[in-house]
VMD Tcl script that draws the C-alpha trace (Angstrom):
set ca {
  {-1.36 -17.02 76.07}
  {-3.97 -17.35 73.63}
  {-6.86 -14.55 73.52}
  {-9.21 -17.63 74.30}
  {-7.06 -18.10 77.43}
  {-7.47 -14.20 78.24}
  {-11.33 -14.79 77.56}
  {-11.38 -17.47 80.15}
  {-8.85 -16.13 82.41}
  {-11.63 -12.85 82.85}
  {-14.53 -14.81 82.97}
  {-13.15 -16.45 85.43}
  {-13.17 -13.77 87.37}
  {-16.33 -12.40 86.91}
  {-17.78 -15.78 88.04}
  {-15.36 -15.71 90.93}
  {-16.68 -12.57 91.88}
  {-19.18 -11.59 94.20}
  {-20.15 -8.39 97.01}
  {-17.93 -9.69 100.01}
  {-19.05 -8.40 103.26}
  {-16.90 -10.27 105.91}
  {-13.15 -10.50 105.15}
  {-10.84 -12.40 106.91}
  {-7.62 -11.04 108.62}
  {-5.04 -11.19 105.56}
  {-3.76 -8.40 104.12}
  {-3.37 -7.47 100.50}
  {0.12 -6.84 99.67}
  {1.24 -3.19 98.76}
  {2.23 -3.95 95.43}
  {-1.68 -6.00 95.12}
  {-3.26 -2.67 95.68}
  {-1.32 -0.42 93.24}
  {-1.59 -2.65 90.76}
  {-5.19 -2.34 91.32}
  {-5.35 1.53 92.09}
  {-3.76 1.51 88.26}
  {-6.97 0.06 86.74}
  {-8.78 3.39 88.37}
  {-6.14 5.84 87.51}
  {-6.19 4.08 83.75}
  {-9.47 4.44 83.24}
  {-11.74 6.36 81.03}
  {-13.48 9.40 81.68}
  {-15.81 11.78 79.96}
  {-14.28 14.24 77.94}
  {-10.90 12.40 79.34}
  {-11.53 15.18 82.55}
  {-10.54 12.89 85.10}
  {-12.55 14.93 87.71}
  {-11.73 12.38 90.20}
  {-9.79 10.93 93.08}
  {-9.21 7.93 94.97}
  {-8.20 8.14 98.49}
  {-6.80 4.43 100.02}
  {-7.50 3.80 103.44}
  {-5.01 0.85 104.57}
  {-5.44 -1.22 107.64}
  {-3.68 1.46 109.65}
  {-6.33 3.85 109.03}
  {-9.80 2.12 108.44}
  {-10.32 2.31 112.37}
  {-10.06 6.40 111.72}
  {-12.31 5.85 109.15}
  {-14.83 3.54 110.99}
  {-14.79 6.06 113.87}
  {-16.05 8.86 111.57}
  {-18.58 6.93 109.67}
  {-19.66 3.80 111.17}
  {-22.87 4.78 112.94}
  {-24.10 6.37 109.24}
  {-22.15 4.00 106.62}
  {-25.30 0.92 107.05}
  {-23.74 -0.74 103.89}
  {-20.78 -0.74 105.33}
  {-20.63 -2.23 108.83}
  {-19.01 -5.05 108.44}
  {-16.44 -4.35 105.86}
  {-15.37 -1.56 108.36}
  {-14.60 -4.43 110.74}
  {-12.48 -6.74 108.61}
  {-11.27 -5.47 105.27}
  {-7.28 -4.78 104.54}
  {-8.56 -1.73 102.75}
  {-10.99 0.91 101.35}
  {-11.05 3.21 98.60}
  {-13.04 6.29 98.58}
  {-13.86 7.50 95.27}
  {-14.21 10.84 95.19}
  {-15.60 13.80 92.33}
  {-15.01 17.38 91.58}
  {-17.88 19.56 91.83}
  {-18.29 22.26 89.58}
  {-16.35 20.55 86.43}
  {-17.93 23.05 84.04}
  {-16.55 23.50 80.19}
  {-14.80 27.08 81.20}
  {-13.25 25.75 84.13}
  {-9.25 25.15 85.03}
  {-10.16 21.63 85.51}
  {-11.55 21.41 81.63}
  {-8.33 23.25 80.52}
  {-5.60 21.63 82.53}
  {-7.49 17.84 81.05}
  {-7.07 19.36 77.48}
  {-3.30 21.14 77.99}
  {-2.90 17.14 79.77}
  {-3.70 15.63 75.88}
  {-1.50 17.77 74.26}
  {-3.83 20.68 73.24}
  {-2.00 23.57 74.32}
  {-2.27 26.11 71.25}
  {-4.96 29.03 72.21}
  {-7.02 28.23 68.81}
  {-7.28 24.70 69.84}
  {-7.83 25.56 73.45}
  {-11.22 27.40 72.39}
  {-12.38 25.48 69.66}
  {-12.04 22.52 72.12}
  {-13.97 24.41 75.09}
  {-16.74 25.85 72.99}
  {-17.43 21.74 72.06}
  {-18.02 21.18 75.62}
  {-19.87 24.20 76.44}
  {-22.22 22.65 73.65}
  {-22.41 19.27 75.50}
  {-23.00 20.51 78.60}
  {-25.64 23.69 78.10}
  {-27.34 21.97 75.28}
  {-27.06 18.31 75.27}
  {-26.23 17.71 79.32}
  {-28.60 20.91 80.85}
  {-26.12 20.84 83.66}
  {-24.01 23.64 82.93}
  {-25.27 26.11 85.22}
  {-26.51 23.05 87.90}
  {-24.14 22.60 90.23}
  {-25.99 18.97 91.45}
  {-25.98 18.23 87.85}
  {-22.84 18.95 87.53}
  {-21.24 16.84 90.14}
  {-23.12 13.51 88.95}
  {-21.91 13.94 85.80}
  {-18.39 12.89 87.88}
  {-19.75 11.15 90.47}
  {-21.41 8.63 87.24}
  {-17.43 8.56 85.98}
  {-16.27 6.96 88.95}
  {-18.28 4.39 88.65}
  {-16.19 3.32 85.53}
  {-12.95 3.08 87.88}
  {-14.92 1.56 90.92}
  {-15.66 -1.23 88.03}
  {-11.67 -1.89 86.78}
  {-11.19 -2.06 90.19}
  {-13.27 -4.70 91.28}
  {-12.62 -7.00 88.05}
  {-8.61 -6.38 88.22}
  {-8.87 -7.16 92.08}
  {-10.96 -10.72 91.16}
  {-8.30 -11.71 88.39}
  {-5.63 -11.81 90.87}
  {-8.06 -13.81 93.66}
  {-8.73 -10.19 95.59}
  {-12.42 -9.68 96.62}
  {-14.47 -6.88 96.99}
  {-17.72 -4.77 98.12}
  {-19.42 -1.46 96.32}
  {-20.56 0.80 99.07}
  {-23.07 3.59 98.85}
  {-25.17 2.96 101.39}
  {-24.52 5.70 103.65}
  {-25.77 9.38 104.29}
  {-23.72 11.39 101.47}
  {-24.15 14.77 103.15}
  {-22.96 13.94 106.95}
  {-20.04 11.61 105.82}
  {-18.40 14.02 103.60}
  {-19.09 16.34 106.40}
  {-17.36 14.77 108.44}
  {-14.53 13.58 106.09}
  {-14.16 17.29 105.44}
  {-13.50 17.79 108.97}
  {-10.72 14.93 109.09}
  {-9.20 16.73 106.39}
  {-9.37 14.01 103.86}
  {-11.52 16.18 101.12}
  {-12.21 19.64 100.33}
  {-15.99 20.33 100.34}
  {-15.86 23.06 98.48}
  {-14.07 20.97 95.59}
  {-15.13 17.51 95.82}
  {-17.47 14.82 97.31}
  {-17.31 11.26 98.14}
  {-19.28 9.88 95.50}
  {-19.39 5.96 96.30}
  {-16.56 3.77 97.95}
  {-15.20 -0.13 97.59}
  {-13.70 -1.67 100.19}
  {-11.21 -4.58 99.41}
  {-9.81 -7.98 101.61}
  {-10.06 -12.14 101.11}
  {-13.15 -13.65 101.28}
  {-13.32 -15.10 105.15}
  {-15.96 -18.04 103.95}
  {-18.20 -18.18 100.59}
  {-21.19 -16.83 100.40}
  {-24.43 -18.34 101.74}
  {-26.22 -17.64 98.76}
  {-25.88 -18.16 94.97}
  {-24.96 -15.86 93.00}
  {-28.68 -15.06 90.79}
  {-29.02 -12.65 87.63}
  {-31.56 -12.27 85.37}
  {-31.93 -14.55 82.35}
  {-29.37 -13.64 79.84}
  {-32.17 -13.10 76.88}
  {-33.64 -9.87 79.25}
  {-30.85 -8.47 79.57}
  {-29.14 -8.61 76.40}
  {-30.76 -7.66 73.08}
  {-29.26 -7.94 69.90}
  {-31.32 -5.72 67.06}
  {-31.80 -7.66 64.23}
}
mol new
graphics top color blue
foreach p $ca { graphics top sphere $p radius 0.5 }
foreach p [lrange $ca 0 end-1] q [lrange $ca 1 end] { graphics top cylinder $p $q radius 0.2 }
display resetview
């Protein structure tokens, strides 16, 4: 394959793709959705923390799901009806320069030696007191994770539409009672971590009514000269 075939083969995709809401009853193969669950794990993070998770909610367990979130989830009504799956993307809280978190993602590249340790730390205490103002903001703090996921939501969504998967960003819903209430299901740990956005996943039951629109290519893009 020729890296114009690759270029194709991925715009292809990105034309193929669009925010599907109604899914019909098929349902993704197992191997389907670790191959796509790689594409989050894979992907890049600020200061390589990885201050993230992704919990997969299978067809088994959406109606658990749906039961605890349905009535607050508005942007997700109908993919709680009909998609083979849903990924909650979730963020540590607190991911602050001097904590375990930091360390462990450092000792995790290789940096284990105590000199390298703190001359690595006192760079991020930099970033985030100085450049970031978030270091002693514990809001602040969490979206500077919650913004990561993002990244992974993204490789998700693209991988899934190269291999004829669709898909639906979700964060329409009321952050504070559905991790709340996730808590309670024992699926997170509030005092850790928050559902920061979620993507559900199926096949397409019909295409959409409307066109895909963006804005003209010229706004958008601006190359200095």
């Amino acid at each position: 394959m020729t890296q114009e075939d690759v270029k194709n083969q991925i715009r292809a995709a990105f034309d193929h793709r669009v925010a599907v809401r109604v899914y019909n009853e098929q349902v993704i193969p197992k191997e389907d959705m670790e191959f796509i669950l790689d594409t989050a794990w894979l992907s890049p993070s600020s200061v390589g923390l990885e201050g993230w998770r992704f919990i997969v909610v299978d067809k088994k367990h959406i109606p658990e799901l749906s039961a605890a979130i349905k009535d607050l989830a508005w942007g997700a009504q109908p993919q709680l009806d009909t998609a083979s799956h849903f990924v909650l993307l979730v963020a540590e809280k607190n991911a602050r320069f001097d904590g375990e978190s930091m360390r462990q993602s450092l000792v995790r590249r290789g940096i284990t030696d105590a000199e390298g340790l703190e001359s690595r730390i006192k760079l991020y205490q930099a970033f985030q007191e100085r450049d970031m103002q978030m270091a002693d903001n514990p809001r602040a703090l969490w979206d500077w994770t919650a913004k990561q996921t993002y990244i992974a939501m993204g490789n998700m969504m693209t991988a899934a539409s190269m291999i004829g998967i669709d898909s639906c960003p979700i964060e329409g819903f009321n952050h504070e009672v559905l991790n709340q209430r996730l808590a309670e299901l024992g699926w997170i740990d509030l005092e850790k971590e928050a559902v920061a956005t979620m993507v559900s996943f199926g096949y397409r039951r019909k295409d959409p009514k409307h066109p895909r629109a963006r804005k003209p290519r010229q706004e958008v893009i601006t190359w200095l000269d």
